[in-house]
N, CA, C and O atoms as a Maestro MAE file, in Angstrom:
{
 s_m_m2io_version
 :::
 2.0.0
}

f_m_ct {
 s_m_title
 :::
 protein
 m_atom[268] {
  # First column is atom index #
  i_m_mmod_type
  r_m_x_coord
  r_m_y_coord
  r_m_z_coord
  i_m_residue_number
  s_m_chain_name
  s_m_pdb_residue_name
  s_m_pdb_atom_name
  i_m_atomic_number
  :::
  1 25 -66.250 68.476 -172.611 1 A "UNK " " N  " 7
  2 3 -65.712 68.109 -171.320 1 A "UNK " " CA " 6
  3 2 -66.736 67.231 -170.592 1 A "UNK " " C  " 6
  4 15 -67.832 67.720 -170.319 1 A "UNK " " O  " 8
  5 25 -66.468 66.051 -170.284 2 A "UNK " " N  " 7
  6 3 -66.785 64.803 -169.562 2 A "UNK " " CA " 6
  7 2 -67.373 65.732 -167.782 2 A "UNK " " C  " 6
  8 15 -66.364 65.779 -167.079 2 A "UNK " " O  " 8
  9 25 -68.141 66.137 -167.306 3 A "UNK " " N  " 7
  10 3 -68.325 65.861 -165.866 3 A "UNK " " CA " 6
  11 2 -68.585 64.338 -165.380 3 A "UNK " " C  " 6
  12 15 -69.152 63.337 -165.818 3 A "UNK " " O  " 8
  13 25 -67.655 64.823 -163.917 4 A "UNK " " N  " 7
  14 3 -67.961 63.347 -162.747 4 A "UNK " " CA " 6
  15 2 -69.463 63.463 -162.185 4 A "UNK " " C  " 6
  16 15 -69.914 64.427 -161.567 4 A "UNK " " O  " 8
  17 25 -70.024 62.489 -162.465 5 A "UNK " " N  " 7
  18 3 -71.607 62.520 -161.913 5 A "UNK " " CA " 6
  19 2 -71.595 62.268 -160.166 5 A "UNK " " C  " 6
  20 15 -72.546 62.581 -159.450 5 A "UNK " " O  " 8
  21 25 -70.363 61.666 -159.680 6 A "UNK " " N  " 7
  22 3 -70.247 61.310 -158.103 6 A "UNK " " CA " 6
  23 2 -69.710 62.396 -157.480 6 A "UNK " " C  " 6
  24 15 -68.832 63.052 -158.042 6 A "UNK " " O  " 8
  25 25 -70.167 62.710 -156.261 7 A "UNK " " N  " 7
  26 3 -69.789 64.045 -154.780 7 A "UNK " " CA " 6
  27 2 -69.659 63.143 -153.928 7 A "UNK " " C  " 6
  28 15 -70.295 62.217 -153.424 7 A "UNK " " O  " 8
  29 25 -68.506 63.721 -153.877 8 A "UNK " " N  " 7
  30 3 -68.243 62.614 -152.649 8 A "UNK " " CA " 6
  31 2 -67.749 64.348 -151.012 8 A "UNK " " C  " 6
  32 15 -67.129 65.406 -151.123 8 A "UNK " " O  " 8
  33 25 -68.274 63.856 -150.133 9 A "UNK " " N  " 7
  34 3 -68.102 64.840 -149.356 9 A "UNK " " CA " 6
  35 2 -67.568 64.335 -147.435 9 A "UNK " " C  " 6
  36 15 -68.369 63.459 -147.110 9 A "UNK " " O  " 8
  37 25 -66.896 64.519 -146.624 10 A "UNK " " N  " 7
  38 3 -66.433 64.438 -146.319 10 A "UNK " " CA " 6
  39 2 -66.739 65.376 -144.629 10 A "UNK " " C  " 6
  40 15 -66.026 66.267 -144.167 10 A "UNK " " O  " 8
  41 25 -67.707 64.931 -144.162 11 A "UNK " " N  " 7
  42 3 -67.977 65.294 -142.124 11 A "UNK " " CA " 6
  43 2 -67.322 65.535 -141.609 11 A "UNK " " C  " 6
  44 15 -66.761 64.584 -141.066 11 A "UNK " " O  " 8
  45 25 -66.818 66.802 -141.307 12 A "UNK " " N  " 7
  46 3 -66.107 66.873 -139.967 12 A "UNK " " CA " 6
  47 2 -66.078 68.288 -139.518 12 A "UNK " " C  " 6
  48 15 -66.196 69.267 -140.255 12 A "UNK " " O  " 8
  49 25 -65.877 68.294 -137.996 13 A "UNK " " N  " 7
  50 3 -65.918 69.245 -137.328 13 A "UNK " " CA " 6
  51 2 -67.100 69.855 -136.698 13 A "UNK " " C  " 6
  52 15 -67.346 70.990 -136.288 13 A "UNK " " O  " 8
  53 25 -67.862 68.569 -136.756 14 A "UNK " " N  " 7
  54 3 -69.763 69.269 -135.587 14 A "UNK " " CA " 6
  55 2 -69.079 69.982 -134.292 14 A "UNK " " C  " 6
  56 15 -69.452 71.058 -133.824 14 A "UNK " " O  " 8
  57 25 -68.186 69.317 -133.883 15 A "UNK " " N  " 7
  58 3 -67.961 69.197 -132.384 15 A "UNK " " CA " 6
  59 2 -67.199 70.862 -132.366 15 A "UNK " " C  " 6
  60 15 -67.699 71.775 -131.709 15 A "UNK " " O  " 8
  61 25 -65.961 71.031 -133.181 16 A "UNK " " N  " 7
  62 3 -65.351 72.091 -133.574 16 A "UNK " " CA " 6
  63 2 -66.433 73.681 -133.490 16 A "UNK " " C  " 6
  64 15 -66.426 74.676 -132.765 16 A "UNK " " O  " 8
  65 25 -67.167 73.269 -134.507 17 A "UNK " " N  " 7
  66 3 -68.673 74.081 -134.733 17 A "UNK " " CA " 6
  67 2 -69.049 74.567 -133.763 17 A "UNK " " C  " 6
  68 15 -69.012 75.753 -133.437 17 A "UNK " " O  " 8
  69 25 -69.714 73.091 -132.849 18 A "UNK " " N  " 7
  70 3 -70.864 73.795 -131.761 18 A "UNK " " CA " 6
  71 2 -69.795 74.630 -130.462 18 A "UNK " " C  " 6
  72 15 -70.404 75.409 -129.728 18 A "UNK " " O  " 8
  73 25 -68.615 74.496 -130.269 19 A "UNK " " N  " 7
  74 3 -67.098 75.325 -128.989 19 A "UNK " " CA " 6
  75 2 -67.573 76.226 -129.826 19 A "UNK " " C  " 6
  76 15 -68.535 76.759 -129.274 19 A "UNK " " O  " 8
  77 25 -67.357 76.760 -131.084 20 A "UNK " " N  " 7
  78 3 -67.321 78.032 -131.734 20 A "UNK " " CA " 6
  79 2 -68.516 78.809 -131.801 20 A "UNK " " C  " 6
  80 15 -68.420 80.023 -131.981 20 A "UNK " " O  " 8
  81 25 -69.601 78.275 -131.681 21 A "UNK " " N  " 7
  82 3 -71.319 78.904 -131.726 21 A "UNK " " CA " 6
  83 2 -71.459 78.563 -130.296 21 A "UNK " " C  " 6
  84 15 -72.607 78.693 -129.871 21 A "UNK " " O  " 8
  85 25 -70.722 78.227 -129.593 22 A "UNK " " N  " 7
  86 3 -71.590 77.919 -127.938 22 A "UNK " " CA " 6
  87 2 -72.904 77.262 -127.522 22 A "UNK " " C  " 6
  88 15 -73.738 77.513 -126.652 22 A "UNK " " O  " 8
  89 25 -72.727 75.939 -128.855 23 A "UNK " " N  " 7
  90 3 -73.670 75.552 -128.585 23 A "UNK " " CA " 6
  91 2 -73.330 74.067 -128.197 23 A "UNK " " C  " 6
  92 15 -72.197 73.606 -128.061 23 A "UNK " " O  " 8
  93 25 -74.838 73.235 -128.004 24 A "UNK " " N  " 7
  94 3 -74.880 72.088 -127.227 24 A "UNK " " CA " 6
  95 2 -74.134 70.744 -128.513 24 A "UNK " " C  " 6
  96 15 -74.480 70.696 -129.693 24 A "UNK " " O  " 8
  97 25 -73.283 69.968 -127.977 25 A "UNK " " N  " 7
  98 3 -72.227 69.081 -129.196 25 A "UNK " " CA " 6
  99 2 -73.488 68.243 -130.147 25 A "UNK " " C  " 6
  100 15 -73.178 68.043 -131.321 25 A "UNK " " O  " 8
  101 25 -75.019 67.701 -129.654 26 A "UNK " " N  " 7
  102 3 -76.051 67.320 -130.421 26 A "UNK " " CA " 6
  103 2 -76.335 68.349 -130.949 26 A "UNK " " C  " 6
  104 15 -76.524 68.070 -132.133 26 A "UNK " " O  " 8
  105 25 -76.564 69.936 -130.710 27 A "UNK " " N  " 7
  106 3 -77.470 70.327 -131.692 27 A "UNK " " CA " 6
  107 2 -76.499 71.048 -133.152 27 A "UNK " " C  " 6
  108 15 -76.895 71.376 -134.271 27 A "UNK " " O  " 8
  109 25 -75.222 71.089 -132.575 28 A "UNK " " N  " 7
  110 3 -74.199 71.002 -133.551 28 A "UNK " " CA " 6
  111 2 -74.063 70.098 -134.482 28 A "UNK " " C  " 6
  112 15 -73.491 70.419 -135.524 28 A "UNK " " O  " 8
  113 25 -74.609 68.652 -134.288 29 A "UNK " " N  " 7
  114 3 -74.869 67.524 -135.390 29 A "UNK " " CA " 6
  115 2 -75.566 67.351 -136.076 29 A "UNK " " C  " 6
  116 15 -75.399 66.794 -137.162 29 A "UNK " " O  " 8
  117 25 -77.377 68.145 -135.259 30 A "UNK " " N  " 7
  118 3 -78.390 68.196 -136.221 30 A "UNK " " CA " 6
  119 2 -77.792 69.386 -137.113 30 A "UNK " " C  " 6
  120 15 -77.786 69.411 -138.344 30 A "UNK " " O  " 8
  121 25 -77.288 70.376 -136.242 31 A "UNK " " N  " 7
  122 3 -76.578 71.671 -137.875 31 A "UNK " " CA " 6
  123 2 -76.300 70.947 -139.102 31 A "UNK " " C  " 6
  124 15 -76.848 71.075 -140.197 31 A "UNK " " O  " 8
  125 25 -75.522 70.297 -138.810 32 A "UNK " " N  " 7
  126 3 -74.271 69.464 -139.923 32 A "UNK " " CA " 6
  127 2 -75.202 68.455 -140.451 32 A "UNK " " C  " 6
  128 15 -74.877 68.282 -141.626 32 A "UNK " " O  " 8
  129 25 -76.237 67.678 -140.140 33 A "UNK " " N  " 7
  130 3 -77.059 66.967 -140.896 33 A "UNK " " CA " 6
  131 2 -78.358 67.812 -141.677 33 A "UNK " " C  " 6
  132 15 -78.563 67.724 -142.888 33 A "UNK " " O  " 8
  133 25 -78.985 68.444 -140.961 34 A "UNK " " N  " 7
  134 3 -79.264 69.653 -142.193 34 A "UNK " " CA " 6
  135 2 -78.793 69.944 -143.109 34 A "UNK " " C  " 6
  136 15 -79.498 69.929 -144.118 34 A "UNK " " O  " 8
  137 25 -77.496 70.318 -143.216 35 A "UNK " " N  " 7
  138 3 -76.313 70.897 -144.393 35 A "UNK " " CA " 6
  139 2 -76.549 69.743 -145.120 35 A "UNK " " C  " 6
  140 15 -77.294 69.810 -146.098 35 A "UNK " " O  " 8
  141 25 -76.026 68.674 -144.795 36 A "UNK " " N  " 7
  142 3 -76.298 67.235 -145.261 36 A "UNK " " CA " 6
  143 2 -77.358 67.063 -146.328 36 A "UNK " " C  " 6
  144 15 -77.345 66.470 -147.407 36 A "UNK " " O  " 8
  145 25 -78.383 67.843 -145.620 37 A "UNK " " N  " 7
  146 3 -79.824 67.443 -146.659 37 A "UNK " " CA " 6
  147 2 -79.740 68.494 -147.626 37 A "UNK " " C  " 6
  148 15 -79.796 68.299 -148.840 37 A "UNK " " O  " 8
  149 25 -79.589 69.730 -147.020 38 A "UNK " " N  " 7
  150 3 -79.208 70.783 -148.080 38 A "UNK " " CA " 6
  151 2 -78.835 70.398 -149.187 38 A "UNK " " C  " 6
  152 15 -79.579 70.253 -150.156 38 A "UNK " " O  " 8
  153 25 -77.237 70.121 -149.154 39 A "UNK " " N  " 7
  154 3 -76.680 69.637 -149.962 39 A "UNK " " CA " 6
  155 2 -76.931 68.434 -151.123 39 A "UNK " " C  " 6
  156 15 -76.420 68.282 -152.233 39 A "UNK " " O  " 8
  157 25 -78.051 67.557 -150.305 40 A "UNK " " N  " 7
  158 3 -78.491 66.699 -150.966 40 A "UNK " " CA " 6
  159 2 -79.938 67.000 -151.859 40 A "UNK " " C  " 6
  160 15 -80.254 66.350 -152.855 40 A "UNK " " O  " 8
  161 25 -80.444 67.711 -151.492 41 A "UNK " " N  " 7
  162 3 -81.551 68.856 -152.131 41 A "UNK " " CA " 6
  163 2 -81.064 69.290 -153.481 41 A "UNK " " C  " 6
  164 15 -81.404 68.973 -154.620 41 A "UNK " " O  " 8
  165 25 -80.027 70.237 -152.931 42 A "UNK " " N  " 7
  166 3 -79.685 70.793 -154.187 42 A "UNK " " CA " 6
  167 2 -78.931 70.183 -155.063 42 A "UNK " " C  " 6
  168 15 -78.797 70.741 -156.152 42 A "UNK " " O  " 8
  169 25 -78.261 68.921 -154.832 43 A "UNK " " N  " 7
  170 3 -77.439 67.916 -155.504 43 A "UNK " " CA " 6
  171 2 -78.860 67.451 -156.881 43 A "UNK " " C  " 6
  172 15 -79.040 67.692 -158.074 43 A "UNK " " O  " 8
  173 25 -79.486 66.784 -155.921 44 A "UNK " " N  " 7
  174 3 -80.674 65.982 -156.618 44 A "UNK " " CA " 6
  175 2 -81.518 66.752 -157.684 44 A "UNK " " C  " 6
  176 15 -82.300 66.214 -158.468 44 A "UNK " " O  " 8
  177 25 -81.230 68.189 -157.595 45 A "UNK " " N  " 7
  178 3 -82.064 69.029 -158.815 45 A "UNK " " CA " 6
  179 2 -81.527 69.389 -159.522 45 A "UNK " " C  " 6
  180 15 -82.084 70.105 -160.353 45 A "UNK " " O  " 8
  181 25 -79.729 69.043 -159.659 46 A "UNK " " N  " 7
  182 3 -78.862 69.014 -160.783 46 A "UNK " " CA " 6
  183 2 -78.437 67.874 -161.332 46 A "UNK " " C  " 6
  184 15 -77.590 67.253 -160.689 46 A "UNK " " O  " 8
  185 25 -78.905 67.307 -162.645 47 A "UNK " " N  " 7
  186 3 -78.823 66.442 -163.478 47 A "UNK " " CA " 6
  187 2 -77.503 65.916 -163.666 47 A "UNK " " C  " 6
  188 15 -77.287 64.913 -164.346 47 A "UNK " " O  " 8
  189 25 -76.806 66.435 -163.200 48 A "UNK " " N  " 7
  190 3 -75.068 66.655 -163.538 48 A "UNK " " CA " 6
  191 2 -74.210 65.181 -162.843 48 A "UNK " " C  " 6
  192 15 -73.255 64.480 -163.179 48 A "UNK " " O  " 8
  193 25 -75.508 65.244 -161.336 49 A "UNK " " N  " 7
  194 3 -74.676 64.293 -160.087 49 A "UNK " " CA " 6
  195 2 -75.683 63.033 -160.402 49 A "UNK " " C  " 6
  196 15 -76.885 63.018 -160.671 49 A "UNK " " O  " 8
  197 25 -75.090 62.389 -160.317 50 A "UNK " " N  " 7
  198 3 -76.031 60.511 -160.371 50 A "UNK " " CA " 6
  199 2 -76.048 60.211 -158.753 50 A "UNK " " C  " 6
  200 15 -77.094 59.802 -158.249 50 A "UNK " " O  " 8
  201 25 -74.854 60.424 -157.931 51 A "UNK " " N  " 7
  202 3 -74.917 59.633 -156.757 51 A "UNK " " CA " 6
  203 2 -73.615 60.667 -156.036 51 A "UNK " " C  " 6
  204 15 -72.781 61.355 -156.623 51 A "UNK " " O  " 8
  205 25 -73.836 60.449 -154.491 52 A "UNK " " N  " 7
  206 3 -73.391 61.714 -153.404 52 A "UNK " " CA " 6
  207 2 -73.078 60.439 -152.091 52 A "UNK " " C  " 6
  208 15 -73.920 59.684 -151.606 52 A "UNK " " O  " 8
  209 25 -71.687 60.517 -151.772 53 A "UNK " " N  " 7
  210 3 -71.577 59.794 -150.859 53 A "UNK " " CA " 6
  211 2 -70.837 61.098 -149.432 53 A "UNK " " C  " 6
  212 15 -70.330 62.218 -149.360 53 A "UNK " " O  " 8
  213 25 -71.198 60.097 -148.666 54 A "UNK " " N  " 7
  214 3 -70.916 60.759 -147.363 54 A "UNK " " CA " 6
  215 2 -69.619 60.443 -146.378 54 A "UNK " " C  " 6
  216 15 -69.749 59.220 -146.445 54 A "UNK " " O  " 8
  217 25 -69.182 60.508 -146.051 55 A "UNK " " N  " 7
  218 3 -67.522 60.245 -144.877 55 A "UNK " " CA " 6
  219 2 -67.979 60.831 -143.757 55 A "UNK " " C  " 6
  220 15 -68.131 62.049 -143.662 55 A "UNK " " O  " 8
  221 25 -68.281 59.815 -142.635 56 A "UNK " " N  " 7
  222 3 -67.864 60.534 -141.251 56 A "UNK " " CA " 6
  223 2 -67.234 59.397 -140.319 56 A "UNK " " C  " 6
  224 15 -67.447 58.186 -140.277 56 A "UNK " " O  " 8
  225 25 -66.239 60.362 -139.465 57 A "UNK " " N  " 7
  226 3 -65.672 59.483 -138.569 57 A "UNK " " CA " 6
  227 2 -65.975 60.275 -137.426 57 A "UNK " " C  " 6
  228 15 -66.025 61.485 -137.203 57 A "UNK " " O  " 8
  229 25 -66.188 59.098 -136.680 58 A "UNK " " N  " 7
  230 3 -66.553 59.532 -134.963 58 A "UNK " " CA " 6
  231 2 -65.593 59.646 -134.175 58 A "UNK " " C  " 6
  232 15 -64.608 58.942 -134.401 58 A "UNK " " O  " 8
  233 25 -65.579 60.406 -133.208 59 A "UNK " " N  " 7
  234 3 -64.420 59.851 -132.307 59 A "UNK " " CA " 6
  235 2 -64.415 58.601 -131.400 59 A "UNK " " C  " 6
  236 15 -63.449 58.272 -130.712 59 A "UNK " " O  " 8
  237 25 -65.408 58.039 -131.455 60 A "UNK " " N  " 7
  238 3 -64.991 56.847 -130.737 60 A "UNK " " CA " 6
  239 2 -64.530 55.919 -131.643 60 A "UNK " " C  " 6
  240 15 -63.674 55.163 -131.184 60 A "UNK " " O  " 8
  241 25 -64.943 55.694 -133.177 61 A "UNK " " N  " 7
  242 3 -63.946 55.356 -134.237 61 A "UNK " " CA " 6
  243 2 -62.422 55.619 -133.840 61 A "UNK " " C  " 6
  244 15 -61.537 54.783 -133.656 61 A "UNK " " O  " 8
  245 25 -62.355 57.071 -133.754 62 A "UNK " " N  " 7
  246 3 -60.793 57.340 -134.164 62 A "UNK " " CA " 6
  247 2 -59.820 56.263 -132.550 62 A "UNK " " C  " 6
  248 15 -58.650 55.888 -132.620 62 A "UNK " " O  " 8
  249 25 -60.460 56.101 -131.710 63 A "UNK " " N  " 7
  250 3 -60.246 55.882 -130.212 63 A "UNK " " CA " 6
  251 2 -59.943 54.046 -130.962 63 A "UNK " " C  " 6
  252 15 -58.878 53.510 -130.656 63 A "UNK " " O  " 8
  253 25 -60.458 53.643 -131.439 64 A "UNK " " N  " 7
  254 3 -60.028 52.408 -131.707 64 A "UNK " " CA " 6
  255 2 -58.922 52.145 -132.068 64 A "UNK " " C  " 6
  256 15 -58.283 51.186 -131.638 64 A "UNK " " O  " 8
  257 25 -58.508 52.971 -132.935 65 A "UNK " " N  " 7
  258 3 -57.356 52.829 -133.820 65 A "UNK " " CA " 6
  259 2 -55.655 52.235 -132.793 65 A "UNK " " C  " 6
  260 15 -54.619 51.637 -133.086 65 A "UNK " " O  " 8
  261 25 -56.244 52.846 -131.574 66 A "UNK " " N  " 7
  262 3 -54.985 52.953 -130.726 66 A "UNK " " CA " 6
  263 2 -55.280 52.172 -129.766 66 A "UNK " " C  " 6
  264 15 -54.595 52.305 -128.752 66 A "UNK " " O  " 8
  265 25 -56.114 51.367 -129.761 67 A "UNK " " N  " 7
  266 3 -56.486 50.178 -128.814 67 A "UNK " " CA " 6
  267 2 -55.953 49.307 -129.036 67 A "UNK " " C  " 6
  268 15 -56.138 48.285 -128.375 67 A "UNK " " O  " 8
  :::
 }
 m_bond[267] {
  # First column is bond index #
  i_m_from
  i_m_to
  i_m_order
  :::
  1 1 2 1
  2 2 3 1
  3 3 4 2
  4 3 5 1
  5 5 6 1
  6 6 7 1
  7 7 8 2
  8 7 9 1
  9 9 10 1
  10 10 11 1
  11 11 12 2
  12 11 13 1
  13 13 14 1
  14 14 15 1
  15 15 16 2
  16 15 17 1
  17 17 18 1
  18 18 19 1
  19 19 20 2
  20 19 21 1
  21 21 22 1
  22 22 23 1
  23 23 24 2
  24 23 25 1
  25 25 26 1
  26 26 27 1
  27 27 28 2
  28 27 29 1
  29 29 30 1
  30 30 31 1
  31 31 32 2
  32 31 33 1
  33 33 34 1
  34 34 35 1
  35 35 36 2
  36 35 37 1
  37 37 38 1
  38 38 39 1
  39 39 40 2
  40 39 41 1
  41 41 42 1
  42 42 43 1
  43 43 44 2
  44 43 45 1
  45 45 46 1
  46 46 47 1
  47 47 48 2
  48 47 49 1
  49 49 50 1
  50 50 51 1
  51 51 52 2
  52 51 53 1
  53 53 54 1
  54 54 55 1
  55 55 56 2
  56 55 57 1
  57 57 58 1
  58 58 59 1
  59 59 60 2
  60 59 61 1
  61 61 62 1
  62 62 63 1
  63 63 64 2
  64 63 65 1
  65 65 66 1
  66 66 67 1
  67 67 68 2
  68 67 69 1
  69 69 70 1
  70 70 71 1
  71 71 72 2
  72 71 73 1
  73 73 74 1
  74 74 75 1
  75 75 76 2
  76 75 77 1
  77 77 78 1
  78 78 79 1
  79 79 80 2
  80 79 81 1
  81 81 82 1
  82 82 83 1
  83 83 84 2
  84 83 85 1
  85 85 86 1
  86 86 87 1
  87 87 88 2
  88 87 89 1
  89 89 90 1
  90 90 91 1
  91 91 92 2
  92 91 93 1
  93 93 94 1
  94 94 95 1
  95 95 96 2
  96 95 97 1
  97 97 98 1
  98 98 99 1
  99 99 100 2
  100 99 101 1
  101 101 102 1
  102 102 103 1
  103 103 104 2
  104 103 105 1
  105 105 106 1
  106 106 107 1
  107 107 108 2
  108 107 109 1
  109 109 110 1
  110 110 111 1
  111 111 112 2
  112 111 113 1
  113 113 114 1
  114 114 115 1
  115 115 116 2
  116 115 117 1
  117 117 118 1
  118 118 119 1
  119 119 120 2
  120 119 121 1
  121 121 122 1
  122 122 123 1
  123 123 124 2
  124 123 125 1
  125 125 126 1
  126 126 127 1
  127 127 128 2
  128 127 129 1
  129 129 130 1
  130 130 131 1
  131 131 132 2
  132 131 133 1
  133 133 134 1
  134 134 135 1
  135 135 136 2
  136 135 137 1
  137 137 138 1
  138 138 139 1
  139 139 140 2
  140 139 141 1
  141 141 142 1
  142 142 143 1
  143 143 144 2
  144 143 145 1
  145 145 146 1
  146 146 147 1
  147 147 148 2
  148 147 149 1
  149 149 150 1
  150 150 151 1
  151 151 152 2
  152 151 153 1
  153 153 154 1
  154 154 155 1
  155 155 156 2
  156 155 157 1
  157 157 158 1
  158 158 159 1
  159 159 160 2
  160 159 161 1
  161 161 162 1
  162 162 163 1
  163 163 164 2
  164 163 165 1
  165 165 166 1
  166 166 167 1
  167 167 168 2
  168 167 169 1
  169 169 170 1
  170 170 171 1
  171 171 172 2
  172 171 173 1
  173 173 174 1
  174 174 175 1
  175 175 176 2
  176 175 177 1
  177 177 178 1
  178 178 179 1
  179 179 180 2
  180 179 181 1
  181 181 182 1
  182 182 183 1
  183 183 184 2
  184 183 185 1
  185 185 186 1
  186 186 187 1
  187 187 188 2
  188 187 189 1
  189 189 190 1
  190 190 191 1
  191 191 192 2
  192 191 193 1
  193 193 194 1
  194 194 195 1
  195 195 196 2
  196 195 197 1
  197 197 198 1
  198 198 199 1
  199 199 200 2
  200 199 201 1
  201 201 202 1
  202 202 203 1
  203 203 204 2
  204 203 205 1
  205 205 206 1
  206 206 207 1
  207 207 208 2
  208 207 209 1
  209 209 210 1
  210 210 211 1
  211 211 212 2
  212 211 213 1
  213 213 214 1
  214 214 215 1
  215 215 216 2
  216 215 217 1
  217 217 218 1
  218 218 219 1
  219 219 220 2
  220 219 221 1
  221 221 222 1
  222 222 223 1
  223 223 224 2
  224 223 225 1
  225 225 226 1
  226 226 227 1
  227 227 228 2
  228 227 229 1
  229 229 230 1
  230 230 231 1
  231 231 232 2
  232 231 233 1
  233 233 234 1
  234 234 235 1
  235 235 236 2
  236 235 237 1
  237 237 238 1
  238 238 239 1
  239 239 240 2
  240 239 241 1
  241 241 242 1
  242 242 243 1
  243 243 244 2
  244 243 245 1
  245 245 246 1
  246 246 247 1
  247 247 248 2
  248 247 249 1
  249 249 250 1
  250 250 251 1
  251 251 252 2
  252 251 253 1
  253 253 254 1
  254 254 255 1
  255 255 256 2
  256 255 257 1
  257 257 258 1
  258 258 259 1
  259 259 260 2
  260 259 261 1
  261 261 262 1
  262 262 263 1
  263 263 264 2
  264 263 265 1
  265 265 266 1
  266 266 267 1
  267 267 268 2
  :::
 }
}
């Protein structure tokens, strides 16, 4: 069996997060960019993944759409 060497992963919900922990909407982002590195930590010490891409949309992104 062939494994995919690419992760592709997909941001969302800092903002969601920090209403639910009561915390401040920045330190809810550094959470989620931590995870970020986490993830990229432990990606990088398995031979398996070649390359790890990331997805985030902002809301002032999404605010364009309807402009």
């Amino acid at each position: 069996c062939k494994m995919n060497k690419h992760i592709s992963l997909i941001m969302d919900g800092n903002r969601r997060f920090g209403k639910k922990e009561n915390i401040d909407e920045s330190e809810a982002y550094v959470k989620g960019s931590d995870k970020a590195w986490e993830i990229c930590e432990y990606l990088a010490k398995n031979e398996d993944f070649t390359h790890i891409s990331f997805f985030a949309f902002s809301k002032d992104n999404n605010k364009r759409r309807y402009e």
